[in-house]
C-alpha positions as CSV (number, residue, x, y, z in Angstrom):
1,X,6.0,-23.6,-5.7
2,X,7.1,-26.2,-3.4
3,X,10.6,-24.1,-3.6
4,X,9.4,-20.9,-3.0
5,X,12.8,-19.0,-1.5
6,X,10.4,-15.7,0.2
7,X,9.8,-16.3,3.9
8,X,8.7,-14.2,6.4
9,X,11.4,-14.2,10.0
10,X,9.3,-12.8,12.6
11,X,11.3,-11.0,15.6
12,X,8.8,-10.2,17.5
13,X,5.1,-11.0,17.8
14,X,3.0,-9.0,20.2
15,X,-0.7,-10.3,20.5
16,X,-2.5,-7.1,19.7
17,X,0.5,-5.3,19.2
18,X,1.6,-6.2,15.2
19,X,4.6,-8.3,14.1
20,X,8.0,-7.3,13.7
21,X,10.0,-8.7,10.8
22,X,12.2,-9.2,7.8
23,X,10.7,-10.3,4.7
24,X,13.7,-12.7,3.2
25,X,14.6,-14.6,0.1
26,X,13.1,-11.7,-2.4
27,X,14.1,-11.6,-6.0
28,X,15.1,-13.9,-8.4
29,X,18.8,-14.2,-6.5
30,X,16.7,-14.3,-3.1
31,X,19.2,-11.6,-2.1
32,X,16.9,-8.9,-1.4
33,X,14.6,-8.4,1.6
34,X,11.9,-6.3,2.9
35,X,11.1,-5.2,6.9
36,X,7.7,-5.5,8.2
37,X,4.9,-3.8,9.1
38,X,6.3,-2.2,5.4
39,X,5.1,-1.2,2.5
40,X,5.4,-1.7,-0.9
41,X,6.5,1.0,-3.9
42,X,3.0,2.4,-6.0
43,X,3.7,3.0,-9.7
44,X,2.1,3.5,-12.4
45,X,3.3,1.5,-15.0
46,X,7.0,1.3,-13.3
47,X,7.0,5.1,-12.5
48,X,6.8,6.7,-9.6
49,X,4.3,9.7,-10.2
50,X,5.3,12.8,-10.8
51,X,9.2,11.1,-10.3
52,X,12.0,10.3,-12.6
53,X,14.2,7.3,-11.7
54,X,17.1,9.6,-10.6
55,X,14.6,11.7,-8.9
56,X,13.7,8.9,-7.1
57,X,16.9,7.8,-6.2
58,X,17.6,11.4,-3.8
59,X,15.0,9.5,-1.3
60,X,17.1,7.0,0.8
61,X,14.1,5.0,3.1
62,X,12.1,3.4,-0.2
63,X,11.1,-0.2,-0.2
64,X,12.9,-3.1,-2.6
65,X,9.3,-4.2,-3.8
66,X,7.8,-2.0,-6.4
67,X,3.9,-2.5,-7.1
68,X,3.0,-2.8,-10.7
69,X,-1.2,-3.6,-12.0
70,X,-2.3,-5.4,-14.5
71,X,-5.3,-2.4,-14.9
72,X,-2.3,-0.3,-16.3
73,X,-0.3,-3.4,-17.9
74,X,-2.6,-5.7,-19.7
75,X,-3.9,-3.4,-22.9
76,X,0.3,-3.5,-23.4
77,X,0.3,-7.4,-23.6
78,X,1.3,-7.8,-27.1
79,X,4.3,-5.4,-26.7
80,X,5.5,-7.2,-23.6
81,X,5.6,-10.7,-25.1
82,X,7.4,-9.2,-28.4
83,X,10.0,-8.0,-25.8
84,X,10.3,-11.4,-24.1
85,X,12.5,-10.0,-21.7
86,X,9.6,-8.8,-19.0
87,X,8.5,-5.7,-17.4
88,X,11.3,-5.3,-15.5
89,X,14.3,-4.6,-18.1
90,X,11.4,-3.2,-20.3
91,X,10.7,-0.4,-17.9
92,X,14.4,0.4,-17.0
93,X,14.1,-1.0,-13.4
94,X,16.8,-2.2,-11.3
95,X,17.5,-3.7,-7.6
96,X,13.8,-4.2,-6.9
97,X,11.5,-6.8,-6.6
98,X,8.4,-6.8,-9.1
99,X,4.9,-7.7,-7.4
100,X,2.0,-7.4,-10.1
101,X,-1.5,-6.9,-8.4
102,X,-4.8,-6.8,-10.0
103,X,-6.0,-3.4,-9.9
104,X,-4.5,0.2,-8.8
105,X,-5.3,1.0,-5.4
106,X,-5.3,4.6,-6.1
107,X,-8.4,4.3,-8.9
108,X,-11.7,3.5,-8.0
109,X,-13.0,0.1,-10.1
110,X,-16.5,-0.1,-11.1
111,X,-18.2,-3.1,-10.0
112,X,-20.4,-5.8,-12.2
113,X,-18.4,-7.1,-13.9
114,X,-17.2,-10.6,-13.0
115,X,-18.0,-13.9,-14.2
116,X,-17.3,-17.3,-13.2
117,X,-14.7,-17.3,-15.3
118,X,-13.5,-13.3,-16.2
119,X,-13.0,-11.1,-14.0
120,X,-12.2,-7.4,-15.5
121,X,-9.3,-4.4,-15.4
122,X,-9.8,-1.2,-16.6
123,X,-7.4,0.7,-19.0
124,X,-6.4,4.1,-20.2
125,X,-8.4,2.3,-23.3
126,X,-11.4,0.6,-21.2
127,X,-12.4,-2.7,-19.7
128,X,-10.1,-5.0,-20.5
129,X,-11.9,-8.7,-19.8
130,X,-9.6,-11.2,-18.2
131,X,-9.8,-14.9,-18.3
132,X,-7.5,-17.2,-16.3
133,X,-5.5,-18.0,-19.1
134,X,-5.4,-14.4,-20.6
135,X,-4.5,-13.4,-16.5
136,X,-1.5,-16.0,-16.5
137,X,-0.4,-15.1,-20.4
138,X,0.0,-11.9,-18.4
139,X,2.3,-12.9,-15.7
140,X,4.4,-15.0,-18.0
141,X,5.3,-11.9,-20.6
142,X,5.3,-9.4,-17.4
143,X,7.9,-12.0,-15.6
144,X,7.3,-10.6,-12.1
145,X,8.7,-11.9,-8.4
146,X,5.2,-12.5,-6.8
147,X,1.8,-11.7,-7.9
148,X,-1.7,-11.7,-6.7
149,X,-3.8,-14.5,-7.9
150,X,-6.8,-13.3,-10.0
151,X,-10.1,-13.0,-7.6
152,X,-13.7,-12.1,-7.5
153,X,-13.2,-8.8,-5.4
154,X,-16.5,-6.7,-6.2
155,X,-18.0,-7.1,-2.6
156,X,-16.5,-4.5,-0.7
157,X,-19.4,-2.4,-0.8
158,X,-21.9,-2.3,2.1
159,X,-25.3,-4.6,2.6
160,X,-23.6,-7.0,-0.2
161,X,-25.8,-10.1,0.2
162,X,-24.8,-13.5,1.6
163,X,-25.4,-15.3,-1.3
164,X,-22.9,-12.7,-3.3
165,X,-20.1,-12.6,-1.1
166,X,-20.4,-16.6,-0.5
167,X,-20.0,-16.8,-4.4
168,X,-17.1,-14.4,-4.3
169,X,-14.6,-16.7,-1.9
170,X,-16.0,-19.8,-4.1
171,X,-14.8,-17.8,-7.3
172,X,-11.8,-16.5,-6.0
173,X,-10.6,-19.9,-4.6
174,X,-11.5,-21.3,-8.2
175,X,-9.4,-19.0,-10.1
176,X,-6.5,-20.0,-7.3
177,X,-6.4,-23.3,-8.5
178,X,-6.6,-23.0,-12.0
179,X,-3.7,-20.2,-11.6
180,X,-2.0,-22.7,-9.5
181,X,-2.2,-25.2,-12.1
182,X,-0.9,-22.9,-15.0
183,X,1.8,-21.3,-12.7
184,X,3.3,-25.4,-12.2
185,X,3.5,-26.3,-15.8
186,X,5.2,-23.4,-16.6
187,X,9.0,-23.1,-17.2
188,X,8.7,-19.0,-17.9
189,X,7.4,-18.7,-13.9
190,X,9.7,-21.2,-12.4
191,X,10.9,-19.8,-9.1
192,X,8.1,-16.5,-9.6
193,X,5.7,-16.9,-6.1
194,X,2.3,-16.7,-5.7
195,X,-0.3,-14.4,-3.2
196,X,-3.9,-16.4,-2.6
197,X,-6.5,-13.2,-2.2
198,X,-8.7,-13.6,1.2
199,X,-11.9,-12.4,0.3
200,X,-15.2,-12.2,2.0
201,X,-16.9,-8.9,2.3
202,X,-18.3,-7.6,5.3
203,X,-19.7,-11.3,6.4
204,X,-17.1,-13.0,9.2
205,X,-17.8,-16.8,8.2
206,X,-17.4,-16.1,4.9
207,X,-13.4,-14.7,5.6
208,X,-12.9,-17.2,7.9
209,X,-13.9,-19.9,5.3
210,X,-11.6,-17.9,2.6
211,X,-8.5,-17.9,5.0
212,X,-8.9,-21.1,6.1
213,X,-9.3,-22.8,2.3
214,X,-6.5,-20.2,1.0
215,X,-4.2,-21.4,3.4
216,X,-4.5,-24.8,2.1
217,X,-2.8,-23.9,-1.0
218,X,0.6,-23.8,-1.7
219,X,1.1,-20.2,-1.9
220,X,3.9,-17.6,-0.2
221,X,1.7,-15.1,1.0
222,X,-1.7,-14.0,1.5
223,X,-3.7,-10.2,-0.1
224,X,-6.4,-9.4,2.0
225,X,-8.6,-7.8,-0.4
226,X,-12.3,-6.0,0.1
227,X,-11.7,-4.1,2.9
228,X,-10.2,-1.0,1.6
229,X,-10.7,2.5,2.8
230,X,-14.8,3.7,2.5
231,X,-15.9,0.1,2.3
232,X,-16.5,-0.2,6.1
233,X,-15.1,1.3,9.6
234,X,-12.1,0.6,11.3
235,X,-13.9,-1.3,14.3
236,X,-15.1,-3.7,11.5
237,X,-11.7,-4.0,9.8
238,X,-9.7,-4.3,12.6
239,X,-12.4,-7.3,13.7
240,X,-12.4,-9.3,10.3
241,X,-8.5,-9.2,9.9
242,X,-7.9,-10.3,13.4
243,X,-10.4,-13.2,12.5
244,X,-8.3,-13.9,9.5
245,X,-5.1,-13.5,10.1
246,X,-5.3,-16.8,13.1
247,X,-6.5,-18.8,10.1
248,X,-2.9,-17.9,8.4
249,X,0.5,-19.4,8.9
250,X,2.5,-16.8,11.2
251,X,5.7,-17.6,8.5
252,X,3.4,-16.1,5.6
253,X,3.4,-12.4,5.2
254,X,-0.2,-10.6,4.7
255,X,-0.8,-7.8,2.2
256,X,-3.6,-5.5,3.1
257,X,-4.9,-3.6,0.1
258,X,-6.5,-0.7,-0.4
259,X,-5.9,0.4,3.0
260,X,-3.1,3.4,3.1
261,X,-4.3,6.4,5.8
262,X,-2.0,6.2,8.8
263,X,-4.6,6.0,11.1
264,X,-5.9,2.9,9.8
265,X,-2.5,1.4,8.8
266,X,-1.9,1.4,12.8
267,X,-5.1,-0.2,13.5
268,X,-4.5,-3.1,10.5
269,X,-0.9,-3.7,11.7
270,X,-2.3,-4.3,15.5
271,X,-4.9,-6.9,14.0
272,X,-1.4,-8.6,12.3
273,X,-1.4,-7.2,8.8
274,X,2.4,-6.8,7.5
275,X,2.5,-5.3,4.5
276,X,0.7,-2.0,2.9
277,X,0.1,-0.8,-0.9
278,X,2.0,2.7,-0.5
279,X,-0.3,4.8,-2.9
280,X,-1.5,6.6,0.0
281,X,1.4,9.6,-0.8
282,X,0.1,9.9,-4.3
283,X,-3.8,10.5,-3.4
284,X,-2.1,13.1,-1.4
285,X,-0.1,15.4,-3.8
286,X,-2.8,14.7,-6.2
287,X,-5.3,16.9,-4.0
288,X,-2.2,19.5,-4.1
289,X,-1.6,18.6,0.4
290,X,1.2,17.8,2.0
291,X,1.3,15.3,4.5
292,X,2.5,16.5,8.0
293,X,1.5,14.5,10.4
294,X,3.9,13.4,13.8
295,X,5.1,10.5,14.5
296,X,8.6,11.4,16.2
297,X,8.7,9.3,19.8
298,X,12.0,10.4,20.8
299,X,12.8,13.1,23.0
300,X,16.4,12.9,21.5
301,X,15.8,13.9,17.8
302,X,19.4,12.2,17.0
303,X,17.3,9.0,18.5
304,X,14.7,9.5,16.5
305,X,14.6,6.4,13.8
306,X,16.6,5.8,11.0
307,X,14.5,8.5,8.9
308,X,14.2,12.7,9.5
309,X,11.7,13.2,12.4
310,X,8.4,15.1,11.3
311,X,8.1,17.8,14.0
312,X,5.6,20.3,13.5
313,X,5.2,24.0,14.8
314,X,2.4,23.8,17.4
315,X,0.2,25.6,15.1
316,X,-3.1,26.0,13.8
317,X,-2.2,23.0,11.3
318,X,-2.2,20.6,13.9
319,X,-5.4,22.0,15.2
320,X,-6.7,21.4,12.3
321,X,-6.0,17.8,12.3
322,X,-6.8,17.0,15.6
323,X,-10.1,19.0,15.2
324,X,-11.3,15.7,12.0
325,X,-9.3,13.0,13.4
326,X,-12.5,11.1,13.7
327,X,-14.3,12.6,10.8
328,X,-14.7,8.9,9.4
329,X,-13.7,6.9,6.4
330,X,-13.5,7.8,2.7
331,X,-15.5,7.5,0.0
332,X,-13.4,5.6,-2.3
333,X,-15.3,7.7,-5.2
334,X,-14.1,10.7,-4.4
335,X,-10.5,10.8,-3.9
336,X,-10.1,14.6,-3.7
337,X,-11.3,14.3,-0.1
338,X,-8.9,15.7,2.7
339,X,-7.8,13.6,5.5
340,X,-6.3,15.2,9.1
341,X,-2.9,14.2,8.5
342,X,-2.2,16.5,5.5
343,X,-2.6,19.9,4.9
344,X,-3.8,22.1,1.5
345,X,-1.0,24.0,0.1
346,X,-3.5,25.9,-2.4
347,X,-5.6,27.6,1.0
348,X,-4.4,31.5,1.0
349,X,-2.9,31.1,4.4
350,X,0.2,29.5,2.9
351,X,1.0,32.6,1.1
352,X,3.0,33.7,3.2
353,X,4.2,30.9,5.0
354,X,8.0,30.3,5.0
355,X,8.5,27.5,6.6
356,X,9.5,24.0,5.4
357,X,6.7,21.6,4.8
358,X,7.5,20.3,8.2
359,X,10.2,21.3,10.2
360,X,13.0,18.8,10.8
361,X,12.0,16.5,7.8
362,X,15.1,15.7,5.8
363,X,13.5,15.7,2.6
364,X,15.0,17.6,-0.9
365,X,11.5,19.7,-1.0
366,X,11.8,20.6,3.0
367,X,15.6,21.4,2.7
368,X,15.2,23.8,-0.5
369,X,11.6,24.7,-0.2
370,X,9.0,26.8,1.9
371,X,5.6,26.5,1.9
372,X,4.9,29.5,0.1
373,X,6.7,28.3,-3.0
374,X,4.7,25.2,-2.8
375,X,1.2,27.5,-2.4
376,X,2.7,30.0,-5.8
377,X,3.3,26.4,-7.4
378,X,0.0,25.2,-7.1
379,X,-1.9,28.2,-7.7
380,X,0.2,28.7,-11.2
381,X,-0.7,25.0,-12.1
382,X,3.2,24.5,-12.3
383,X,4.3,20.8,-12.9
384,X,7.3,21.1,-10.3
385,X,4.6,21.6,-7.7
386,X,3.7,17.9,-7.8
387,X,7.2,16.8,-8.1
388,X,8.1,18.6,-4.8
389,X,4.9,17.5,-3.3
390,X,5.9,14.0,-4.4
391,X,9.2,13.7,-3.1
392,X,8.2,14.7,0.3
393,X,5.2,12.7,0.7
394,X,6.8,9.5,-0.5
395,X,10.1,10.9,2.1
396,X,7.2,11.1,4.7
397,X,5.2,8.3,4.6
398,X,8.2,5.9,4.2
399,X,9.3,7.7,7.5
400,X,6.6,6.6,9.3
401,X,6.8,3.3,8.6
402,X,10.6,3.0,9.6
403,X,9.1,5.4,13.1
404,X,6.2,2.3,13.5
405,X,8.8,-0.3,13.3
406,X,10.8,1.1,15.6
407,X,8.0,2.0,18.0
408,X,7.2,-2.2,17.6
409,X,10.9,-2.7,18.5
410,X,11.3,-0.7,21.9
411,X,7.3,-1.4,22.9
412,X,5.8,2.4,22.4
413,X,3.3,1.8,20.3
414,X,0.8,3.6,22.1
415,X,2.7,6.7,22.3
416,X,3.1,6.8,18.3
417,X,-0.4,6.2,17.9
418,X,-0.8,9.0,20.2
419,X,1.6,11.3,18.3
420,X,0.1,10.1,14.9
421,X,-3.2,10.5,15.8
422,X,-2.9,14.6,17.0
423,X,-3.5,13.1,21.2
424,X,-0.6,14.8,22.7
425,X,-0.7,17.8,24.7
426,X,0.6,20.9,23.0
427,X,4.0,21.1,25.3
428,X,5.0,17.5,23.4
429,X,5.6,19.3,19.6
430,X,8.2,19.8,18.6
């Protein structure tokens, strides 16, 4: 560990205003690096839904870390160690960095069931019951970059008690060390780095106390877990990670998980949070909506970020996201829920609508595709509507975060959280 090769260069570090970054030294070669505020690739199993690998490859803005779970890996243990050569040449992929979390930030987990010593994933096949040597038998036949330590995460929901989110940090920073101890003695994870997970619930002290003792450890970077969307507001959030993250190194990145909904990605990166889990685009086209929200700053659309601007048609769509901006969080139960900054293709209105997705994007489903393909799609129950839906959500989202680093760069953050959040006056679209 004491080699570790990822580290964080920091550009620029505005006090309220996020951090600005390359993420360096990724990779077994250290050759690959990632910017920050980023986030990282969701896949199921090494798949992209919905996407093929040369599908994949038409989108040009995607991360080099690709997010695998142990929820989808670990009933597939015994194959993986017959293999020997890891998850990475045994699911085809190439030029990316491997980071193995615990669970899939797209599926809700039941609670109840963690010991002192287990803590549990869940399968296509069921609960799969995880000790910390079963967890680190894991990481050695999955042979991935970085990884999440195992952790006590189950109190996230509201009015958890004192005594149960006290016992969670103690748990979590438990499992830590014996992971830590594992991870040193062994050859087949030389050079392979380690997240500590920053837990705490709802209770201040008690994330304070997990940063602080997390950050004694020798690890390269920190998950900030039990704050995802639907466990609490954004005014809370935004207060506990800004608590945390002055307990943590500034060189140390911070992964926020569970958190993917622009609005709240804005408010986490402001409170210092670097990197996001980018599953977000998936809960999207799996409710059959398109994301189409603005986040173009430039007057000069040749200016307007490395990506295609989103410029939408001052419309009735963004009425209707302005009109539930504020309609509150999630509940993480029930994914099919709409949020503002997406619209459903499968409403009637569509029908008829022959315009791209959103105007401007450079995506292949906006170039080729109108909207009323996408509703016909949908309605039929075709497959290729959540391909298409896919490609330009992932295009979109990825888009935004290239447009938030930017808008970190040249100090208008405020005016993309205005554009992202449906404040601007009609004459500004588009």
């Amino acid at each position: 560990m004491a080699g570790c090769r990822m580290k964080l260069e920091l550009s620029r570090v505005a006090l309220g205003k996020g951090r600005l970054g390359v993420l360096k030294g990724l990779g077994k070669t250290g050759q690959l690096s990632l910017e920050v505020p980023g986030c990282l690739l969701h896949t199921h199993l090494g798949t992209v839904p919905h996407l093929t690998q040369d599908t994949l490859s038409t989108l040009s803005t995607l991360p080099s870390v690709t997010q695998i779970t142990l929820s989808n890996i670990a009933e597939h243990q015994e194959v993986l160690e017959e293999f020997k050569d890891g998850f990475r040449k045994f699911a085809g992929l190439h030029d990316t960095v491997l980071y193995c979390a615990l669970h899939d930030p797209a599926t809700p987990c039941p609670t109840g069931h963690t010991t002192n010593k287990t803590v549990s994933v869940w399968g296509s096949g069921g609960r799969i019951e995880l000790t910390v040597a079963k967890f680190m038998a894991l990481q050695k036949a999955v042979k991935p970059d970085w990884y999440q330590s195992m952790a006590d995460g189950e109190t996230w929901q509201i009015n958890t008690s004192h005594k149960r989110v006290r016992k969670s940090v103690d748990r979590s920073l438990a499992h830590l060390d014996e992971c830590l101890l594992v991870h040193q003695k062994s050859q087949e994870l030389e050079g392979v780095e380690v997240f500590g997970v920053v837990e705490g619930g709802d209770i201040l002290e008690e994330r304070v106390r997990s940063a602080k003792e997390t950050a004694k450890r020798p690890v390269s970077g920190f998950c900030l877990d039990g704050l995802q969307t639907g466990s609490m507001d954004q005014a809370l959030r935004t207060q506990l990670i800004s608590a945390v993250t002055k307990e943590l190194p500034e060189d140390k990145p911070r992964l926020l998980q569970g958190v993917g909904r622009p609005d709240e990605v804005l408010a986490s990166v402001e409170a210092g949070v670097d990197l996001f889990e980018g599953f977000f685009p998936f809960q999207v086209t799996e409710r059959g909506c398109a994301l189409i929200f603005n986040f173009n700053i430039s007057s000069n659309p040749e200016l307007a970020g490395r990506a295609p601007p989103a410029v939408l048609e001052p419309g009735e769509d963004q009425e209707t996201a302005g009109d539930s901006q504020h309609s509150g969080d999630l509940n993480p139960d029930d994914q099919t829920q709409m949020t503002s900054f997406e619209i459903n293709l499968k409403e009637k209105r569509y029908q008829g609508d022959f315009r791209p997705l959103v105007e401007g994007c450079g995506c292949y489903c906006c170039r080729n595709h109108q909207r009323a393909y996408l509703h016909h799609l949908l309605v039929t129950n075709e497959l290729l509507a959540g391909v298409l839906l896919m490609i330009h959500n992932t295009a979109h989202y990825h888009a935004f975060f290239s447009a938030l680093r930017d808008a970190l760069a040249e100090d208008t953050l405020d005016l993309l959280k205005r554009r992202v959040l449906g404040q601007t006056e009609r004459k500004d679209l588009g």
